[in-house]
C-alpha positions as CSV (number, residue, x, y, z in Angstrom):
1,X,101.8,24.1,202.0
2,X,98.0,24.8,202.6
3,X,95.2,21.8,203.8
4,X,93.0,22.3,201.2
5,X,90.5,19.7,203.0
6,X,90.4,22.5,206.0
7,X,90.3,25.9,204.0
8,X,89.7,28.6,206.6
9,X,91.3,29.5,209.4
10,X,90.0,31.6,212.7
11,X,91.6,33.8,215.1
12,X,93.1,31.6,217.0
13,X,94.5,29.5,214.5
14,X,92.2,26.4,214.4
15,X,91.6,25.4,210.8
16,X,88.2,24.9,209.7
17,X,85.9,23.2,206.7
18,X,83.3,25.9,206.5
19,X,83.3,29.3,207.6
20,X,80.4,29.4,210.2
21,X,82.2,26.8,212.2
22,X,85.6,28.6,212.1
23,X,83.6,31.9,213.3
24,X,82.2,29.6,216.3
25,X,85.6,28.3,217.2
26,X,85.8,27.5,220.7
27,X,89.3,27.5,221.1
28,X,89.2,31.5,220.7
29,X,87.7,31.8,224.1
30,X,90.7,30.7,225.5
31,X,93.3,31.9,222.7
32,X,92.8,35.2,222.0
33,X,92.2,38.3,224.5
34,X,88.9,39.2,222.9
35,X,87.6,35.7,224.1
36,X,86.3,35.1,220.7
37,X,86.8,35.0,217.4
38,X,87.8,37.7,215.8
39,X,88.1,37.0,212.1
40,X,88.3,34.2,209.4
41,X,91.3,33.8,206.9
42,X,90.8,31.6,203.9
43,X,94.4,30.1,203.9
44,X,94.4,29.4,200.2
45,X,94.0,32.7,199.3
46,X,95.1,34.7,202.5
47,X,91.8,37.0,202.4
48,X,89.9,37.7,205.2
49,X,86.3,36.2,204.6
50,X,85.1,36.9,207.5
51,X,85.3,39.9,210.3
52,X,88.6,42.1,210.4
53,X,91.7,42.1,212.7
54,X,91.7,44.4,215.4
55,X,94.1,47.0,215.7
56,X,97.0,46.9,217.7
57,X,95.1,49.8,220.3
58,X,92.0,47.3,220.0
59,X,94.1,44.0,220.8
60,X,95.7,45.8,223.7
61,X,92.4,47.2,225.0
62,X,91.1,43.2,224.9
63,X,94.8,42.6,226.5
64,X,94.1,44.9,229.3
65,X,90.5,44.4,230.4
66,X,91.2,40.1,230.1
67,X,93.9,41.5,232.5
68,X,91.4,43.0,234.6
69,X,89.2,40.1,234.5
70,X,91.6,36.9,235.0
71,X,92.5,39.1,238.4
72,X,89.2,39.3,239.4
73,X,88.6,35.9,238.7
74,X,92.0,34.6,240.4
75,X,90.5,37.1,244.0
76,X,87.4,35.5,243.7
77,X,88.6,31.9,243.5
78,X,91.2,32.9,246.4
79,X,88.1,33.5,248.3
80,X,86.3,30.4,247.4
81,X,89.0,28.2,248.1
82,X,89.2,29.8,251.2
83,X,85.8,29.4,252.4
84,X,86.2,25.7,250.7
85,X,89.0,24.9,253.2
86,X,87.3,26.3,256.1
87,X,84.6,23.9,255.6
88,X,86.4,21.4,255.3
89,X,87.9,21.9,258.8
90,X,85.0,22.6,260.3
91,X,83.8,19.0,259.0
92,X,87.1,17.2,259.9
93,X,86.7,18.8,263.4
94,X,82.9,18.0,263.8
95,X,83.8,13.9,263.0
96,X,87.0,14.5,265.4
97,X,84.4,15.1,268.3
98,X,81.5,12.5,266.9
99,X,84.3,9.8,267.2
100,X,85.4,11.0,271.1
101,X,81.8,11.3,271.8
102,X,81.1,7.7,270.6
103,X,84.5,6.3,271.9
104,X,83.3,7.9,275.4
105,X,80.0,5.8,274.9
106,X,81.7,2.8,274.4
107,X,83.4,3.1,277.8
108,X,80.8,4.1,280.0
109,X,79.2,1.4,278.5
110,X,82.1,-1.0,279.8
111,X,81.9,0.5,282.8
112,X,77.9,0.5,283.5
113,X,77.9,-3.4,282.1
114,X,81.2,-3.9,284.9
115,X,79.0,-2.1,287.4
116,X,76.1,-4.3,287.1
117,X,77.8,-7.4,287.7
């Protein structure tokens, strides 16, 4: 049974109203391995209206380099998250030595006010 209300359909499945929005899905960016869409089916007929389905070589080409990509990505964010945590440390460890520093003030100021009595 076919939505007639939502006629077209993109590569990743979403169904759409009107072509031009089913050929600007969003959802392909993160559904398919080209990172777009691809193509548009009309679901009441089963015609392509719009683009063409890759080949299976073409879909494993867009399989491989998303591969290549997502690990690149991934080392990057490794990276990031390294530096990220670094910081963070470095901050934790410059409020560790602001609070001795000030707790230390505190006391020689006991001890200066003890003094002068």
């Amino acid at each position: 049974m076919t939505n007639l209300e939502f006629p077209f359909e993109c590569a990743c499945g979403e169904n759409y109203r009107m072509i031009h929005h089913a050929v600007h899905c969003r959802k392909c960016r993160n559904y398919t391995w080209a990172g777009r869409c691809t193509h548009v089916t009309d679901i009441t007929t089963g015609q392509i209206v719009w683009g063409r389905v890759p080949t299976p070589e073409e879909d494993a080409e867009a399989q491989a380099r998303w591969e290549l990509e997502s690990a690149a990505e991934s080392a990057w964010l490794a990276m990031e998250e390294a530096k990220w945590e670094k910081s963070r440390l470095a901050e934790i460890a410059r409020q560790a030595l602001a609070a001795d520093e000030y707790a230390e003030d505190i006391l020689w100021g006991i001890q200066d006010s003890l003094m002068a009595s």
